[in-house]
Each structure stands twice: as structure tokens, then as C-alpha cells.
C-alpha positions in Angstrom: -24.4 -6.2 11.2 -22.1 -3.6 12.0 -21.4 -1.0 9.8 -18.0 1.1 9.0 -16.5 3.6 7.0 -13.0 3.2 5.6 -11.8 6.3 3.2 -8.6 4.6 1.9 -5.9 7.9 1.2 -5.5 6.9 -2.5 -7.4 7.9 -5.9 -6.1 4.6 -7.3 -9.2 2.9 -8.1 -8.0 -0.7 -8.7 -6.6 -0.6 -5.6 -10.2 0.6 -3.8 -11.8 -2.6 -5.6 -9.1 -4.7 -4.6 -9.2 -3.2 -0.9 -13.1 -3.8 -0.5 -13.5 -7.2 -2.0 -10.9 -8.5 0.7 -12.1 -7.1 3.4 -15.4 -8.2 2.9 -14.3 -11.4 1.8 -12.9 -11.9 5.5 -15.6 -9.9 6.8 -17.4 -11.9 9.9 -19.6 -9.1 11.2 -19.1 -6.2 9.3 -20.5 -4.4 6.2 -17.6 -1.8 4.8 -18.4 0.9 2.7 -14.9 1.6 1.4 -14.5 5.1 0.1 -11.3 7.0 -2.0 -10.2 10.4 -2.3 -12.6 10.6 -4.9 -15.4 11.9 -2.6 -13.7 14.9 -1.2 -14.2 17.3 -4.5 -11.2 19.1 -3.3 -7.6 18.4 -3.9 -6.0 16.9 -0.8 -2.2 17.3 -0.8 -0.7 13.8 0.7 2.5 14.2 2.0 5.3 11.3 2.0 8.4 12.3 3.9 9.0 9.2 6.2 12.2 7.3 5.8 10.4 4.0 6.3 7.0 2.3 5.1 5.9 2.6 8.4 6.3 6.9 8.2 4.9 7.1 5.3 1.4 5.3 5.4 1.4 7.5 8.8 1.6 10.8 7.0 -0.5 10.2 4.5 -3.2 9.9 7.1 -2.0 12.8 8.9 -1.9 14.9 5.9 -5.2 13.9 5.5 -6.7 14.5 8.4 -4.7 17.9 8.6 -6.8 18.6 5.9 -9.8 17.9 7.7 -9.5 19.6 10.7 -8.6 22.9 8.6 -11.9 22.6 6.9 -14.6 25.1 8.1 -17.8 22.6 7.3 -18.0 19.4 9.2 -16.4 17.3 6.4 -15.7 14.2 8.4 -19.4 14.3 9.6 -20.4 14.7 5.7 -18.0 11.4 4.9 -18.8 9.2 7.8 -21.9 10.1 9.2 -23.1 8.6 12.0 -20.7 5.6 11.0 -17.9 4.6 12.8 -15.0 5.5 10.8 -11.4 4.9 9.9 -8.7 6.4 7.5 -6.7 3.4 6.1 -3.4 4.7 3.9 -0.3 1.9 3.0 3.1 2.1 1.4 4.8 -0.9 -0.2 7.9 -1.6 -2.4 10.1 -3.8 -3.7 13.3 -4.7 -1.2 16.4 -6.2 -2.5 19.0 -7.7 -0.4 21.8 -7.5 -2.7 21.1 -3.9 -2.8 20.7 -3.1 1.3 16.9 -3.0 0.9 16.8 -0.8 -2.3 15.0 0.7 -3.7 12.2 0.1 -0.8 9.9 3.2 -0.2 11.6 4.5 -3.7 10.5 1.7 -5.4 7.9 3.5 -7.7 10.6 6.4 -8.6 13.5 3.9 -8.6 14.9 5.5 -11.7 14.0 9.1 -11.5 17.4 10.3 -10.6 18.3 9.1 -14.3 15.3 10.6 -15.8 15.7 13.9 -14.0 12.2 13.5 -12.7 12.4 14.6 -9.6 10.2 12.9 -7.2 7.9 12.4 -9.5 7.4 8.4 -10.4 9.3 6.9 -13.6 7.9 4.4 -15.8 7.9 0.6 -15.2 10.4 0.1 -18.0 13.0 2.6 -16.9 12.5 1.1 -12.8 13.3 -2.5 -14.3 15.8 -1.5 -16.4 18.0 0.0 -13.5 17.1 -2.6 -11.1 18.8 -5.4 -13.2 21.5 -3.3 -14.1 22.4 -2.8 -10.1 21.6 -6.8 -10.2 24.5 -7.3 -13.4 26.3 -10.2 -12.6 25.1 -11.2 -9.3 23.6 -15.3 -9.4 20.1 -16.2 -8.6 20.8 -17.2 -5.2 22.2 -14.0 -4.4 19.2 -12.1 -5.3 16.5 -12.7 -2.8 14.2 -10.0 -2.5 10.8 -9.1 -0.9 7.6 -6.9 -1.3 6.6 -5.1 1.6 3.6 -3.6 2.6 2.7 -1.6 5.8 -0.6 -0.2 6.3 -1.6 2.5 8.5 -5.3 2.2 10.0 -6.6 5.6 12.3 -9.7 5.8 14.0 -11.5 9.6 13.3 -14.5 8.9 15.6 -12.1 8.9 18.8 -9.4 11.9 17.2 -9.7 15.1 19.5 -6.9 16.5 17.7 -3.6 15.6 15.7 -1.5 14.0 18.6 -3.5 11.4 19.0 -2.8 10.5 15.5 0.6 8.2 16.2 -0.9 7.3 19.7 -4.2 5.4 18.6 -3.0 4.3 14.6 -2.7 0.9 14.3 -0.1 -0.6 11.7 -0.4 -3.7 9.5 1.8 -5.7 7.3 2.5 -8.2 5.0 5.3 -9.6 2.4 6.1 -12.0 -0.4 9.3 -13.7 -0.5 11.4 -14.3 -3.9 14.1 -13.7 -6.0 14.8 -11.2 -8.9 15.0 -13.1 -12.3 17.9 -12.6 -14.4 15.0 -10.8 -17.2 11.5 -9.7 -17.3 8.6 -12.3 -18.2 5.1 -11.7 -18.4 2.7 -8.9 -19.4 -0.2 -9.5 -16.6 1.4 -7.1 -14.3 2.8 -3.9 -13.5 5.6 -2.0 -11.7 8.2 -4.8 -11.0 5.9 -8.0 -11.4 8.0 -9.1 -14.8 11.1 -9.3 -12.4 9.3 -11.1 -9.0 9.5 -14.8 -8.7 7.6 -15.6 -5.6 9.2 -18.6 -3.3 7.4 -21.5 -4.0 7.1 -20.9 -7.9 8.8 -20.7 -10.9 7.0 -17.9 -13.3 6.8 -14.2 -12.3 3.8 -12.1 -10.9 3.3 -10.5 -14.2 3.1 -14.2 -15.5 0.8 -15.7 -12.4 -2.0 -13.6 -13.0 -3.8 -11.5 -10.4 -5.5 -14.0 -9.1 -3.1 -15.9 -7.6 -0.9 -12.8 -7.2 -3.7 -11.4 -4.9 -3.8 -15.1 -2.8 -0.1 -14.3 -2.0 0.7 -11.1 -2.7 2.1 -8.5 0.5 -0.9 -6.2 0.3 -3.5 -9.4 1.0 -1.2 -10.9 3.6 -1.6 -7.0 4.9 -5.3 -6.7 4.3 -6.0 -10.3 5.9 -3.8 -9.0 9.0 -6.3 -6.0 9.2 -9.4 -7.7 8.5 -8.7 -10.2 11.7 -8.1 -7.1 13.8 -11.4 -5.8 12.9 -13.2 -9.2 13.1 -11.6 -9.1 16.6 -12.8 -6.0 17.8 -16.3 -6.2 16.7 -16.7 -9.8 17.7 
């Protein structure tokens, strides 16, 4: 079978799992060996400075590979050997439509204004707690909301420099529909699970369970998206 190297642009470990065991899962003719930040001993700064999900699973893949080509030794030799190999980075939120789309690619420092944080992220707690005060008085039917995500898949086997970055990255994406509940329910989640009722059902994310969060979620309708592209192209 084919083999291939994905080094996802996170150190979020749960996410690397969760990542691997769906592609393979939809795998058809290739083995993955799915890699994180983790290998590279160095810190790597990732840049997010796009104004859409889209930008910003781009540059972290640029600021990744930025990285790379400033490094003296042969590091994506050392990571992908004679592998062909891909950098996979995404960026997904929560998108309201009572609120124009907020708080979108802010989702994770939603309430960090309040906090003074900066752009560092702010805790789950404080993130719920200012989305259902935006929400205050506003029915359930009016509160339809969505999570996105967009993933950004670049080949570095066929990169002769940066430009072809945006030229030859490939873009993938999924969401869940739903509603924002009127409170919080649940404690099997995190982020804004308490607060997502999926179409279709009547208990939150954080109550579901990641099972069958992970059967519907944005990232696997995502990841499946991706995993058919690949099937595709090594058919």
C-alpha cells in the first residue's frame, strides 16, 4: 500500500488521535503515519492573521514551512523521508447568525476583550458566558448557528519555494448545523459543546458524547472530505 506522511500544524494531541483514526478509517489504499509538532524539538512560531478560516489554516502552513526552508539541515528530508508528504493545518469555530457570524475564527478567545487577555485564548466558562449574554432575549428559532471547519492540506514533496504555497494547497470543509440553547448542559465536552444542539437532536454535544459528536461533527465531515480526495488520487 501506499505510504504518506501528514505532520498536522498542531501540538494538540487529542486532536492527532482523532485526525489519524479517521483517516485511516476511510483509508482505501493508504497507510498514514500522522505526525504533530511534537517531532520538530524546536519551537515553531504559527502565525494566525487571516480574516477568515480559510487564511488562517493557510498560514499556519506557511509559517510552518517558513520555518523549514530557514533551517540549515534538511529537516523536511529528516520528517518525511523518502515519503510523500503533506502539511495538514485547520481552523474551526462557532458561527452565530444572530450575531453576523460571531464569534467565528475568534471563537476560542471569544471573551478575551473582557478578560484583558489579549489574544491569548479565555476559558470555556467566560466564552459561554458572553455568548449567551449577546444571545439575551433572542427565541430559539432565532438562534441558528454552525461549526465550521476549513482545513488546509499542502504538498512539501512538489514545494520549490513559498509561492507555490497558495497555488498547489488544497482546502477542505465541513459543518454542523444547530441552534444555541437558551443554557449550558452537559459535561462531555469542551469549548462551546454545553451550548450546541445539533439539527436533528435534542441534547447538546457536551451531552452526545464524542462518539456521536465525532459521526457528525464539522471536523469529520472535514476529514471525510479529505480522506475521499486522497482515496482519489492514489486510486
Amino acid at each position: 500500500m501506499k505510504e504518506c506522511t501528514i505532520l498536522l500544524v498542531t501540538h494538540n494531541k487529542h486532536k492527532v488521535e482523532e485526525i489519524r483514526a479517521m483517516l485511516q478509517e476511510y483509508s482505501q489504499s493508504v497507510v498514514y503515519k500522522v505526525l504533530s509538532l511534537d517531532v520538530i524539538p524546536e519551537k515553531v512560531e504559527i502565525v494566525e492573521d487571516g480574516t477568515t478560516f480559510e487564511e488562517n489554516a493557510l498560514a499556519k502552513n506557511v509559517s510552518l514551512m517558513r520555518w523549514m526552508f530557514s533551517q540549515k539541515n534538511n529537516v523536511i528530508e529528516d520528517i518525511f523521508s523518502n515519503e510523500e508528504g503533506w502539511l495538514l493545518a485547520d481552523d474551526s469555530g462557532l458561527e452565530v447568525d444572530a450575531l453576523q457570524g460571531a464569534p467565528g475564527i475568534y471563537s476560542a478567545r471569544f471573551a478575551a476583550g473582557e478578560l484583558g487577555t489579549g489574544m491569548e485564548n479565555s476559558p470555556d466558562e467566560a466564552n459561554n458566558a458572553k455568548l449567551l449574554r449577546e444571545l439575551d432575549g433572542i427565541p430559539i428559532p432565532s438562534r441558528q448557528a454552525r461549526f465550521r471547519c476549513v482545513m488546509a492540506l499542502t504538498p512539501v514533496s512538489n514545494l520549490a519555494d513559498l509561492s507555490d504555497l497558495i497555488e498547489q494547497t488544497e482546502f477542505f470543509s465541513g459543518s454542523c448545523e444547530g441552534h444555541i440553547a437558551l443554557e449550558g448542559h452537559g459535561k462531555k465536552g469542551f469549548g462551546y459543546d454545553p451550548l450546541f444542539i445539533p439539527d436533528g437532536y435534542t441534547q447538546s454535544f457536551a451531552e452526545l458524547g464524542e462518539s456521536v459528536k465525532n459521526s457528525i461533527s464539522h471536523r469529520f465531515k472535514a476529514l471525510k472530505n479529505l480522506a475521499n480526495h486522497l482515496n482519489q488520487k492514489y486510486r
